[in-house]
C-alpha positions in Angstrom: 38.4 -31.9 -49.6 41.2 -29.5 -48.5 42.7 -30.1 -45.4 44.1 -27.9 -42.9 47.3 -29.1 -41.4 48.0 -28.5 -37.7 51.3 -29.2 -36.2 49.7 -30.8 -33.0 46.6 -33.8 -33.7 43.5 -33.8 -32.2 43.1 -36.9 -29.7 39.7 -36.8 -27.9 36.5 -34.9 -28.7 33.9 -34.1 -26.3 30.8 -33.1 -28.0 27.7 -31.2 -26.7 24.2 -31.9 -27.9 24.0 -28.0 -27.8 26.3 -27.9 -30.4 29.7 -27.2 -28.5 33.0 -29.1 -28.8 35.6 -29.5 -26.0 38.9 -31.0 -28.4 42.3 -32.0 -26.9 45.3 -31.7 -28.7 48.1 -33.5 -28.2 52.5 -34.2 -29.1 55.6 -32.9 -28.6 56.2 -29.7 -30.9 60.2 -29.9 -32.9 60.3 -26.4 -31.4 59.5 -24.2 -28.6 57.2 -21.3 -31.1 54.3 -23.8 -32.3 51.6 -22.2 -35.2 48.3 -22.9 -35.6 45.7 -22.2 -37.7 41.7 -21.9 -36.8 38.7 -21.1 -38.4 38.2 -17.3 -37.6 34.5 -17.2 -37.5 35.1 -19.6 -34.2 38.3 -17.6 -32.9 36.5 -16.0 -29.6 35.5 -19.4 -28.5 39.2 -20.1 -28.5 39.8 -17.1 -27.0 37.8 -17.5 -24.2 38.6 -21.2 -23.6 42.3 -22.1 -24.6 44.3 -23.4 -21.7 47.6 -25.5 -22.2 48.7 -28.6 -20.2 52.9 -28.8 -20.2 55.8 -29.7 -17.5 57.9 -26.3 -19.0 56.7 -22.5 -18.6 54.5 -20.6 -21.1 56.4 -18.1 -22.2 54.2 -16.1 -24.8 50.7 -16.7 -27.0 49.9 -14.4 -30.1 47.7 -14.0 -32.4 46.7 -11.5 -34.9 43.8 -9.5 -34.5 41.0 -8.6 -36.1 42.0 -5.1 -38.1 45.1 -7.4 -39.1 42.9 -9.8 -41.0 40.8 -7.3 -42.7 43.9 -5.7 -44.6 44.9 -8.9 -46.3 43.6 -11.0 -49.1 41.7 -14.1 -48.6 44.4 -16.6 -48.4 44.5 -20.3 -50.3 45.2 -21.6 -53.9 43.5 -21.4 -56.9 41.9 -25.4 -55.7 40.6 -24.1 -52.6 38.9 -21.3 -54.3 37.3 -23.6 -57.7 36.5 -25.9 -54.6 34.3 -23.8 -52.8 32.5 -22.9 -56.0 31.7 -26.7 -57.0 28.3 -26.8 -57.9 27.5 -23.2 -58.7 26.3 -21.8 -61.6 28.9 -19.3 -63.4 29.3 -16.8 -66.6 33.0 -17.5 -68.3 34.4 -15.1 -70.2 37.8 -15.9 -72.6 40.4 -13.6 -73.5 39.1 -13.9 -76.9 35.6 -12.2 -76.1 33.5 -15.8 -76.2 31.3 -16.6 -73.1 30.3 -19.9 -71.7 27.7 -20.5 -68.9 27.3 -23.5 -66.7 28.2 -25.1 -63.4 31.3 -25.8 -61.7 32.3 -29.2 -61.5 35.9 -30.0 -60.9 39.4 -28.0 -60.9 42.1 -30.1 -62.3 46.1 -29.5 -62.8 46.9 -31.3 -66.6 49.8 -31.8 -68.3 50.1 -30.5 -71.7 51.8 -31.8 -74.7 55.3 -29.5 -74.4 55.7 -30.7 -70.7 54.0 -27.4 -69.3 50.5 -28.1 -66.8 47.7 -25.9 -67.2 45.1 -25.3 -64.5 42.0 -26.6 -66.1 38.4 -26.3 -65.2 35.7 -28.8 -65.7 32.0 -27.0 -66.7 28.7 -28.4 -67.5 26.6 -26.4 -69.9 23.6 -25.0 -68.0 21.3 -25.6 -70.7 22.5 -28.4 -72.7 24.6 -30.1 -70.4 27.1 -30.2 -72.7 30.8 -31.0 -70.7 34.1 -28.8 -71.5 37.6 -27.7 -70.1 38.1 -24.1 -69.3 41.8 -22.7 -69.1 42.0 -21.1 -66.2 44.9 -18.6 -67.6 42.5 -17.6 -70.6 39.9 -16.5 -68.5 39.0 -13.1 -69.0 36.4 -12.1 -66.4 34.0 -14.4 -64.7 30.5 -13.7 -62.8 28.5 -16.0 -60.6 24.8 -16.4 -60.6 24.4 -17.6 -57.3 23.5 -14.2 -55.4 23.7 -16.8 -52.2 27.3 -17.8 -53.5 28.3 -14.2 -54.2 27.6 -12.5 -50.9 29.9 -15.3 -49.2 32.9 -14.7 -51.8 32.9 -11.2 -51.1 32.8 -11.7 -47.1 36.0 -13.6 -47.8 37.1 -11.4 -49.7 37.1 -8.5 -46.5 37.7 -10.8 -43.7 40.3 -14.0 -43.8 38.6 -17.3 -42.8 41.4 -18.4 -41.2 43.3 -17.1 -38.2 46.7 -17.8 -36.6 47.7 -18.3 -33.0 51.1 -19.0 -32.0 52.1 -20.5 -28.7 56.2 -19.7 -27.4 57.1 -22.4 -24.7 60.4 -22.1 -22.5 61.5 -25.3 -24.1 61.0 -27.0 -27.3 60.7 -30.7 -27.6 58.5 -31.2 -24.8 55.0 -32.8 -24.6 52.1 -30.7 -24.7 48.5 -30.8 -24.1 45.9 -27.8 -25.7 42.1 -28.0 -24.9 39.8 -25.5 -25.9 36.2 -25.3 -27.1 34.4 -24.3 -30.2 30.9 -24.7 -31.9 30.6 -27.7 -33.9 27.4 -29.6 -35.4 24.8 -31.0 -33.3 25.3 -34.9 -32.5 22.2 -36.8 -33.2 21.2 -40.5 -32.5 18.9 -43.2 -34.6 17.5 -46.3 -32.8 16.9 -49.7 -34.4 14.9 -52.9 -32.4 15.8 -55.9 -33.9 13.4 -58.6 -33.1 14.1 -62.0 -32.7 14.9 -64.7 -35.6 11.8 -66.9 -35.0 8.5 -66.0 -34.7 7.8 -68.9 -32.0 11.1 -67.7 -29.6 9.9 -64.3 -30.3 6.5 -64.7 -29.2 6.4 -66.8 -25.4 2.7 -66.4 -24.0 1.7 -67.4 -21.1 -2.0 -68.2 -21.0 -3.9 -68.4 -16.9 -5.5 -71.5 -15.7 -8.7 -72.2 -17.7 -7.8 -70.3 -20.8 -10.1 -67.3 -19.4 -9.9 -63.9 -21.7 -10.5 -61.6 -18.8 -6.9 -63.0 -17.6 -3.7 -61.0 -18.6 -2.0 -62.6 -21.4 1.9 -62.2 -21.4 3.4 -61.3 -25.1 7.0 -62.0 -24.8 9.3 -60.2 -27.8 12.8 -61.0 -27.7 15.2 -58.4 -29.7 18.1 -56.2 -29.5 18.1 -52.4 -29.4 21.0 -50.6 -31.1 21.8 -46.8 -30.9 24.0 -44.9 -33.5 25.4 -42.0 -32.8 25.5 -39.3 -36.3 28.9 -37.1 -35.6 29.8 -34.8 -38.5 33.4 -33.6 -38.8 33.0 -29.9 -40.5 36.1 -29.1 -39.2 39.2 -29.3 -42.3 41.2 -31.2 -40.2 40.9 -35.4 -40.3 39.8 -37.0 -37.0 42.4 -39.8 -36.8 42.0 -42.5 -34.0 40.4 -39.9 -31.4 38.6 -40.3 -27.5 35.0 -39.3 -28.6 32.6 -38.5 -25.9 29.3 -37.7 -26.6 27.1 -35.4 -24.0 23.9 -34.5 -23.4 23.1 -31.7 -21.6 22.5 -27.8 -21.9 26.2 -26.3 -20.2 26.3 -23.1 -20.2 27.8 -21.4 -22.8 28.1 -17.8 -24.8 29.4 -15.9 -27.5 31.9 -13.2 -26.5 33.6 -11.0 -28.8 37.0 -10.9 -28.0 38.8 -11.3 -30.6 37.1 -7.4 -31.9 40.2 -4.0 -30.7 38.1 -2.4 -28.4 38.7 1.5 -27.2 37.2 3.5 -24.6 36.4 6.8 -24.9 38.6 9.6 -22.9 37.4 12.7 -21.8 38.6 15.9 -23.0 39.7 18.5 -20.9 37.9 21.8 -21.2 41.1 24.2 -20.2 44.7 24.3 -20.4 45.9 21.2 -17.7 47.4 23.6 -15.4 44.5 25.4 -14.2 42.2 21.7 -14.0 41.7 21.5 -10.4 40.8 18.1 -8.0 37.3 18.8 -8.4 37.3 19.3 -11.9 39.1 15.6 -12.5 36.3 14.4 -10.4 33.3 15.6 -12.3 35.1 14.3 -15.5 35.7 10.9 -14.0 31.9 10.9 -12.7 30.4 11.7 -15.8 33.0 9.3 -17.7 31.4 6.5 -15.7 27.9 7.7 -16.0 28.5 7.5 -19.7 30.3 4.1 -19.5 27.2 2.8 -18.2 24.7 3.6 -20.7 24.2 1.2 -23.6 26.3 2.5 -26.5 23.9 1.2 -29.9 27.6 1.5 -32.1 28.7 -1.9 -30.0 28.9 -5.1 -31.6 27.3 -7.6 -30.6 29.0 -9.9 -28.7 30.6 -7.0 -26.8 30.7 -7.4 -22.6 27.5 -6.7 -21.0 27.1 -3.8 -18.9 26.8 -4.9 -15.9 30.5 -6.8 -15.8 32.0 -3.6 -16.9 32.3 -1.8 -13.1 28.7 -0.6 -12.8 26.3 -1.3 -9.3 23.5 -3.0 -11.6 25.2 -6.7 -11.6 24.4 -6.3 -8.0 21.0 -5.9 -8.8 20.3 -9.1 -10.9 19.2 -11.7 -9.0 20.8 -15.1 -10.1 19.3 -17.0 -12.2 18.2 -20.9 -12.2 19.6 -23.1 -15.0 16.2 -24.9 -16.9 16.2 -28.2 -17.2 13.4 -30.3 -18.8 11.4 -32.4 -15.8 10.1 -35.6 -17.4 7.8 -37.5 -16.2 7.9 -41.0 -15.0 6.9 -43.1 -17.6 3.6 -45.4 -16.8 3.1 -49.2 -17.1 2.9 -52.2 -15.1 5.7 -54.1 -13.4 4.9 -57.5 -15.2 4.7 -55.6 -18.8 8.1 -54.5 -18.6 10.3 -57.4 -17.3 13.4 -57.4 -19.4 16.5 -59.3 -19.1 19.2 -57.0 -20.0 22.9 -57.5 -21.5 25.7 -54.8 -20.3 26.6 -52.5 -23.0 30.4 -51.9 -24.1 29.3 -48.3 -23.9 30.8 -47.0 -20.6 28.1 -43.4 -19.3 28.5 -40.8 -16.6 25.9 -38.7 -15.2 26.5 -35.4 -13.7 22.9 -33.4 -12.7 21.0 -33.2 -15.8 23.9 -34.0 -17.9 24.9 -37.7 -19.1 27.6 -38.8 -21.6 28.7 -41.4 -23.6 32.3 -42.6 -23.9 32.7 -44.6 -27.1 35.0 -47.9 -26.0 37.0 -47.5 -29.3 39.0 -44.8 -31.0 36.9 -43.3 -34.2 38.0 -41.7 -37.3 36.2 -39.5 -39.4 37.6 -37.6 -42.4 37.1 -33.7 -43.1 34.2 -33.1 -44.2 32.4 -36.4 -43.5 30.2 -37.6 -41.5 29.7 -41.1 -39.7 27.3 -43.7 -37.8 28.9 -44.4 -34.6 27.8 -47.4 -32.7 27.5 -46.5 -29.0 24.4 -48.7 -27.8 23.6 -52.6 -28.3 21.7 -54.4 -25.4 19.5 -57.3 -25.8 16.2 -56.6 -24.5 12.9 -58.3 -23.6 10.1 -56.5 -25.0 6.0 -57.3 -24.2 3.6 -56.5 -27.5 0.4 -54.9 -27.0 -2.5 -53.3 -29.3 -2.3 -49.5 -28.0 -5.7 -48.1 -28.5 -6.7 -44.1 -27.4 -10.3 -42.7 -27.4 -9.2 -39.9 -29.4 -7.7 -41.3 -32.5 -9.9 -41.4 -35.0 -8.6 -45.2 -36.7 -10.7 -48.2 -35.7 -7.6 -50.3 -35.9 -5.2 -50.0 -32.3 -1.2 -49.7 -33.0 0.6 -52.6 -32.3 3.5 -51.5 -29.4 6.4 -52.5 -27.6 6.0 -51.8 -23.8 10.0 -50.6 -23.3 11.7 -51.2 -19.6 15.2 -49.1 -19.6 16.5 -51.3 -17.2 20.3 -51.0 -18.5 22.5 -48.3 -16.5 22.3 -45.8 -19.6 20.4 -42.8 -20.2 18.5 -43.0 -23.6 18.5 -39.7 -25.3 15.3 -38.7 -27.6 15.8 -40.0 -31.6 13.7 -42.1 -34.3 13.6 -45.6 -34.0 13.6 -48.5 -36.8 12.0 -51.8 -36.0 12.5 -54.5 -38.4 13.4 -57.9 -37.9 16.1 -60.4 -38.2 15.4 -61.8 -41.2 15.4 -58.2 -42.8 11.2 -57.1 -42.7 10.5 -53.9 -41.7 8.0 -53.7 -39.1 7.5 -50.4 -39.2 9.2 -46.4 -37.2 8.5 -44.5 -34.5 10.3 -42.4 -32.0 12.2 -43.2 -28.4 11.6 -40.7 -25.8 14.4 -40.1 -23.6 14.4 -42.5 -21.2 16.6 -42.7 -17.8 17.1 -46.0 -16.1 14.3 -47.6 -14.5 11.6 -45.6 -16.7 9.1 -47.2 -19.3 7.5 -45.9 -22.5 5.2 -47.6 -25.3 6.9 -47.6 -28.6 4.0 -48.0 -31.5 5.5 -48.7 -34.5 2.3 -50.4 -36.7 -1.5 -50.7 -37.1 -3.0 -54.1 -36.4 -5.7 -54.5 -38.9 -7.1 -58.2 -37.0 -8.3 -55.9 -33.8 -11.2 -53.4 -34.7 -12.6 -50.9 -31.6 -15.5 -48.5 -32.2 -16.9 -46.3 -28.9 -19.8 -44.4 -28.3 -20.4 -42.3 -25.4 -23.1 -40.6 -23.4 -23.7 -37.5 -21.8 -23.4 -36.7 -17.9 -26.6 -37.5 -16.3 -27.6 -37.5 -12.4 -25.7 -39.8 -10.5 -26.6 -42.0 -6.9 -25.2 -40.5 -4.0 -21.8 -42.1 -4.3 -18.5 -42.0 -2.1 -20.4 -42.0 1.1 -18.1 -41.3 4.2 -18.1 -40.7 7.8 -15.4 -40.0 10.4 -16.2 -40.2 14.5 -15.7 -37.4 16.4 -17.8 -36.8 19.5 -21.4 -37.6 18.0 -19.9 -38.9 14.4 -20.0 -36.5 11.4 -21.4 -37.9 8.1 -20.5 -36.7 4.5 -22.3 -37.0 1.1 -21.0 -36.6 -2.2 -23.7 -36.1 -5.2 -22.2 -36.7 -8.4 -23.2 -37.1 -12.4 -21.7 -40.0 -14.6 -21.2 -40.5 -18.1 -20.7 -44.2 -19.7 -18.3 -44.7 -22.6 -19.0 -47.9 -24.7 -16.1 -50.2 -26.5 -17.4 -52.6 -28.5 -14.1 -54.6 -29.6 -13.7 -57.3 -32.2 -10.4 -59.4 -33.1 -10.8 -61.1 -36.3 -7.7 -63.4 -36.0 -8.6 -66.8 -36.2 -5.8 -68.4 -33.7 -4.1 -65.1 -31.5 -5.1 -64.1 -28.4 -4.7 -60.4 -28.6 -3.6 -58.0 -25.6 -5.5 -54.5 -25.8 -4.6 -51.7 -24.1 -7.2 -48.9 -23.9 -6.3 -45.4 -22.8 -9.3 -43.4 -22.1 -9.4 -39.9 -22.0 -10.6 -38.4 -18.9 -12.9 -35.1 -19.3 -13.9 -33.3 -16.3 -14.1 -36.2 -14.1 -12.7 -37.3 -10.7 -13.3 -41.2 -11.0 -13.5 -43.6 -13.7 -14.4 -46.9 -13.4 -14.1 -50.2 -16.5 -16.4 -53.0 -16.9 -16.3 -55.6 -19.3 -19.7 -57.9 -19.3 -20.6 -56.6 -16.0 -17.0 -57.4 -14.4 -15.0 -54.3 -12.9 -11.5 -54.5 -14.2 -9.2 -52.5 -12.2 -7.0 -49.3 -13.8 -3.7 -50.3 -15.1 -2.4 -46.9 -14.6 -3.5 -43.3 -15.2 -2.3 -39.6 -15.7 -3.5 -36.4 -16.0 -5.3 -36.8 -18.8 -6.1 -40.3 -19.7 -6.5 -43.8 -17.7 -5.5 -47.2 -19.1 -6.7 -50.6 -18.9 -5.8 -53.7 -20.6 -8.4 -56.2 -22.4 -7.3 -59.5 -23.1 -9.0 -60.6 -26.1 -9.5 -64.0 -27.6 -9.6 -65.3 -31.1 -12.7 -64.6 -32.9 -14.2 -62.7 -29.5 -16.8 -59.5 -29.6 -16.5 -57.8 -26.2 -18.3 -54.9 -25.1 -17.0 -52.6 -22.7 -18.2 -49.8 -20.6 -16.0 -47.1 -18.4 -17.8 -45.1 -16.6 -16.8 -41.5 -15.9 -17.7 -39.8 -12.9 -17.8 -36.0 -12.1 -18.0 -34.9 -8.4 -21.8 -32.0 -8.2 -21.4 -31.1 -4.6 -20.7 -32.5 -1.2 -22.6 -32.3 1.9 -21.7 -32.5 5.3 -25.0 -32.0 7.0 -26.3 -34.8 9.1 -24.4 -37.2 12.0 -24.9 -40.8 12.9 -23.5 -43.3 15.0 -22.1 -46.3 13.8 -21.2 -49.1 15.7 -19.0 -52.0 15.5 -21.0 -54.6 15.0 -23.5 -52.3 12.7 -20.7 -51.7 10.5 -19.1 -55.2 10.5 -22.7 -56.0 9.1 -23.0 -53.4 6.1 -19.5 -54.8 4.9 -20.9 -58.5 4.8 -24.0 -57.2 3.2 -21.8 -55.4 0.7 -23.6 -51.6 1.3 -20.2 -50.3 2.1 -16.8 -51.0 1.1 -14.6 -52.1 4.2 -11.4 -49.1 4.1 -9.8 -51.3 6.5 -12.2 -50.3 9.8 -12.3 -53.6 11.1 -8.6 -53.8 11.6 -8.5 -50.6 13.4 -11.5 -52.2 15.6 -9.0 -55.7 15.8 -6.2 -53.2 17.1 -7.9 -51.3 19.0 -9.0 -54.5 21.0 -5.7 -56.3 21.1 -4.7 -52.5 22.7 -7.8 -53.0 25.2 -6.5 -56.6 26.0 -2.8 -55.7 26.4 -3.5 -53.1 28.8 -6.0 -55.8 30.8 -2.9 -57.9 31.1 -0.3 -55.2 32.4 -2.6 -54.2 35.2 -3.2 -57.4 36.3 1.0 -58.2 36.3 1.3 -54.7 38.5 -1.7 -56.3 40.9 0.6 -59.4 41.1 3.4 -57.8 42.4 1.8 -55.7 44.7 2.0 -58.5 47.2 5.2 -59.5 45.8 7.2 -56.1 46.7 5.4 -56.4 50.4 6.8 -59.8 51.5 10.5 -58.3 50.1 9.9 -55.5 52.2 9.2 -57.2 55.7 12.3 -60.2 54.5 14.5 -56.8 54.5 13.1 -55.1 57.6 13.5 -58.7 59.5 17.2 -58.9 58.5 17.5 -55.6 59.8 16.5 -56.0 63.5 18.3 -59.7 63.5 21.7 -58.1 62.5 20.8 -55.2 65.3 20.8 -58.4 68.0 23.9 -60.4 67.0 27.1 -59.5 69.1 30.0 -57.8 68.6 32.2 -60.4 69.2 34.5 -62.4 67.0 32.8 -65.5 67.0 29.4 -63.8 65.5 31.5 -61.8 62.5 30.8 -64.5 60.5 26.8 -64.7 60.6 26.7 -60.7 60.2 28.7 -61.1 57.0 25.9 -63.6 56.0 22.9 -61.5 56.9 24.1 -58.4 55.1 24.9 -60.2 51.3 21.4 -62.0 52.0 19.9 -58.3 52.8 21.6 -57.0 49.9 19.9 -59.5 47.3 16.9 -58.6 48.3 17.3 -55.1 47.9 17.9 -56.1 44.6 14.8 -58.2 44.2 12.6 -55.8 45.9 14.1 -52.0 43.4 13.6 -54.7 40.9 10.3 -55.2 41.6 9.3 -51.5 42.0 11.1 -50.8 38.4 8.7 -53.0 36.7 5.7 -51.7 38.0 6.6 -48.2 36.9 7.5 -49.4 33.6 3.6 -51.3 33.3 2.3 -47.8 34.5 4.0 -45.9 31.3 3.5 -48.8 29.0 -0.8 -48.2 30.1 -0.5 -44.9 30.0 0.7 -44.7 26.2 -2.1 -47.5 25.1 -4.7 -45.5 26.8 -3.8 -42.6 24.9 -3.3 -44.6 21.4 -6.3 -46.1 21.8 -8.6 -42.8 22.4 -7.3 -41.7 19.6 -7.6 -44.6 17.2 -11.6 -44.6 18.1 -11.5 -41.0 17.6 -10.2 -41.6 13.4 -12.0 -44.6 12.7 -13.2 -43.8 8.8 -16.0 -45.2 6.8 -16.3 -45.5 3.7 -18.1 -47.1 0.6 -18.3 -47.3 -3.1 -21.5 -48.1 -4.8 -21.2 -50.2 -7.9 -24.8 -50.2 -9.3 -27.9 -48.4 -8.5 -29.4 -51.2 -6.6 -26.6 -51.1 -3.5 -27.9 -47.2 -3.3 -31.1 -47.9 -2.6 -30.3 -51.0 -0.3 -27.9 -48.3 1.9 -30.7 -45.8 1.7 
């Protein structure tokens, strides 16, 4: 294709995933007035975002504008123009009156026999498909068929498609930096999970003590995931060796129209100028800015809003909040999504809701073209399931690979391949993004061995279930009366030697509480959302399994009756299993290890009582002895002696008193902790089957 030449290359791209481009160009211009040439359809993004990087002054930038353009000729040669009409279908006319009709194919200079070349071009007959030369100088007249085709000729016909900004520096010969941005194509991304080479490292289960299927059965799947990165150059300029970053994120970014003359209307006085008074220059200027600030409909789009143009409404507007999608955490289980991970060559940033990709190695992509960039391969520890839901309407679950992102890098949403690596495809899907740390199932097949059919019930009366009460003063008990509905799984793997790991998501449908048995054993919830809860069924070879959730929809709640409930009543209602134990007989253990601490801090202050009494008669003793001993010089010495032995017993005896104050505090703050723990206490219980209902009752 034809290429635009630019006396400055591009060196590093930046492109947006809302299809903007930040480029950098780069080199020391031969002189101090540089040209360049840009697509003119793109020329206000320039506009509004050119800034250049130099150690000399900026002396002058021009361009010509828009009225300029419109009063020349679409510029180019005669290939440029046969080019842009490759593949349409066209009417030939010779100088010699004969017509030929057919599609453009190629435009070719050839050398005749005299030494003379003749711009030929290359047609294939629209109906019989026939090939031939046209001269280009015998054509007479020519029209195209392509209505499409048409309308874009004569656009560039009014309007050049290319426009020319010229930058003056002080100094010529000195590097130079230019970075503005522009709307390119949207960058896209393609996934591929390679799985490992051998079925037997692939596939590492680990199987519980006694080979028991109601166990969780690990399904270890070695592979690597690769990311490619689809950048299309559409630009007619060659990316050569460039810095390409790739971003996803919603900046924000506009359309202005600034590369459009503008003029403002002026008012027009009513009267000669000498007799226009003050006043009069105000009323014009009032009603010049009234007028400014109504929409004028003759504007084109693009054109600055009103409220930047001087008026009081910007105040009005009220800022507003930049969306960003909120996804959820992703759901699974810890031991699921264990994954060894290898670093990535691909160095990311994040910045708010925004994270990029810097590609380690320079990339080149023709005009034109388009390419596969690599910009993601980690190897990765993967766990197979069967994902079943309630609400697909196949028998057969999708066999899944429960995904941990636990590299650094952000995955951005795109399809996904997964094949192996001895070249057999397992089958497609689609990667959510994914952020470090967050989890997704990626179901790429069916798995015809594994067949579940479910039936279901409707809500029916329900025991009195989620029984509670909470002491305060006499002891306040609640009821809650609700109506249950019982879903039934009947599963069947048909493989002859493999364990299979089922996951069922239910879907939850006006209920509070659900609750999964398989042969009469509960299995607890693996993890659920809004909508749906999961559990996971290992399955043996050759097994039938029936399984029943039960869904459970709160009727009403009663708080209209109190009992009394102690200790040792409740302690026996656990042990007989008529109420689940919410961890009340802890709170009982604390409360008596409270009891008991404070027993032993009043019996320490009890002990010192006596203690602090002998220190205080030792210290009144020393008192009167040092009242009788002498004045003399021979008795200095034993007064010396009496006062450092008073003095340590000061010490003893404040010592003394400080502990005992501290005991007091210390009772004071378990009395209060433990009132209040008695007060909270909390009951509560669960019934499992009807028969524990009638045993509380």
């Amino acid at each position: 294709p034809h290429t635009m030449h630019q006396p400055l290359p591009i060196t590093s791209i930046t492109l947006f995933s809302t299809s903007i481009a930040y480029l950098t160009r780069a080199g020391t211009p031969s002189s101090p007035t540089t040209s360049f040439l840009f697509p003119t359809p793109k020329i206000n993004h320039i506009l509004k975002s050119l800034s250049i990087s130099s150690k000399v002054a900026i002396r002058n930038i021009t361009y010509e504008s828009k009225e300029q353009n419109r009063v020349k000729l679409r510029s180019g040669d005669d290939t440029s123009f046969w080019t842009a009409l490759k593949g349409v279908l066209v009417h030939i006319t010779h100088d010699n009156g004969k017509g030929v009709q057919g599609f453009v194919m190629n435009q070719v200079r050839m050398r005749q026999d005299n030494g003379t070349d003749v711009n030929k071009v290359q047609l294939m007959g629209h109906e019989n498909g026939m090939i031939q030369w046209v001269d280009v100088s015998k054509i007479e007249s020519m029209k195209i068929m392509d209505e499409r085709m048409e309308s874009e000729l004569r656009d560039s016909l009014k309007e050049r498609k290319v426009s020319r900004i010229v930058v003056t520096m002080a100094e010529g010969r000195t590097p130079m930096r230019m970075y503005y941005s522009m709307p390119l194509t949207v960058w896209k991304i393609s996934y591929r999970i390679i799985l490992g080479d051998e079925e037997d490292d692939m596939q590492q289960k680990e199987t519980p003590q006694g080979g028991s299927s109601n166990q969780y059965v690990k399904d270890r799947v070695y592979g690597k995931l690769m990311g490619f990165a689809i950048v299309d150059n559409n630009l007619e300029e060659d990316w050569d060796n460039i810095a390409l970053t790739l971003v996803s994120g919603s900046p924000v970014s506009f359309d202005h129209d600034l590369f459009t003359p503008q003029t403002r209307h002026l008012p027009h006085l009513p009267h000669a100028i000498q007799s226009v008074t003050a006043d009069d220059i105000r009323n014009i200027m009032e009603r010049q800015n009234q007028e400014g600030s109504d929409s004028n409909p003759s504007e084109p789009p693009g054109v600055m809003p009103k409220f930047a143009r001087g008026t009081n409404e910007f105040k009005k507007r009220k800022p507003q909040r930049a969306h960003s999608i909120a996804y959820s955490e992703s759901e699974g289980s810890e031991d699921l999504f264990a994954a060894p991970i290898q670093k990535s060559s691909t160095k990311q940033e994040s910045s708010a809701d925004m994270f990029q990709y810097k590609v380690p190695t320079k990339v080149t992509i023709r005009a034109m073209e388009s390419a596969l960039v690599p910009i993601i391969e980690e190897n990765v520890t993967f766990t197979r399931v069967a994902l079943y839901k309630s609400t697909q309407e196949s028998v057969h679950p999708l066999t899944s690979l429960s995904f941990h992102n636990q590299t650094p890098l952000t995955f951005e949403a795109g399809p996904l391949t997964v094949s192996t690596a001895r070249g057999m495809l397992l089958g497609e899907s689609v990667l959510q993004m994914r952020k470090p740390q967050e989890k997704q199932f990626i179901p790429y097949s069916q798995d015809s061995s594994l067949i579940v059919s479910h039936t279901s019930s409707t809500f029916v009366d329900d025991y009195t279930r989620n029984w509670s009460m909470k002491i305060q003063n006499n002891g306040i008990a609640s009821t809650d009366v609700s109506q249950v509905r019982t879903v039934k799984y009947t599963i069947l793997n048909r493989s002859q030697d493999q364990q299979k790991n089922l996951l069922i998501q239910h879907e939850i449908t006006h209920s509070h509480d659900t609750e999964c048995y398989v042969n009469e054993t509960r299995v607890p919830c693996m993890f659920s959302t809004k909508n749906f809860a999961t559990y996971q069924i290992p399955v043996a070879a050759k097994e039938t399994l029936n399984v029943n959730i039960m869904e459970v929809k709160l009727v009403h709640r009663d708080f209209n009756f109190r009992l009394h409930l102690p200790e040792d009543h409740y302690k026996q209602w656990v042990q007989n299993k008529l109420i689940a134990d919410t961890g009340v007989i802890r709170q009982f253990d604390v409360i008596r290890q409270t009891a008991k601490e404070i027993d032993t801090l009043q019996s320490q202050n009890a002990q010192l009582i006596p203690k602090e009494s002998h220190l205080l008669s030792q210290i009144q003793t020393y008192r009167q002895n040092l009242q009788a001993i002498p004045g003399s010089s021979d008795a200095k010495e034993t007064r010396r002696r009496y006062l450092e032995e008073m003095a340590s017993l000061e010490t003893e005896w404040r010592a003394v008193l400080q502990q005992k104050q501290n005991n007091v505090e210390r009772i004071d703050e378990l009395k209060k902790l433990k009132a209040k723990m008695a007060e909270d206490i909390v009951y509560s219980n669960s019934y499992s089957r009807p028969s524990l209902q009638r045993g509380a009752q």
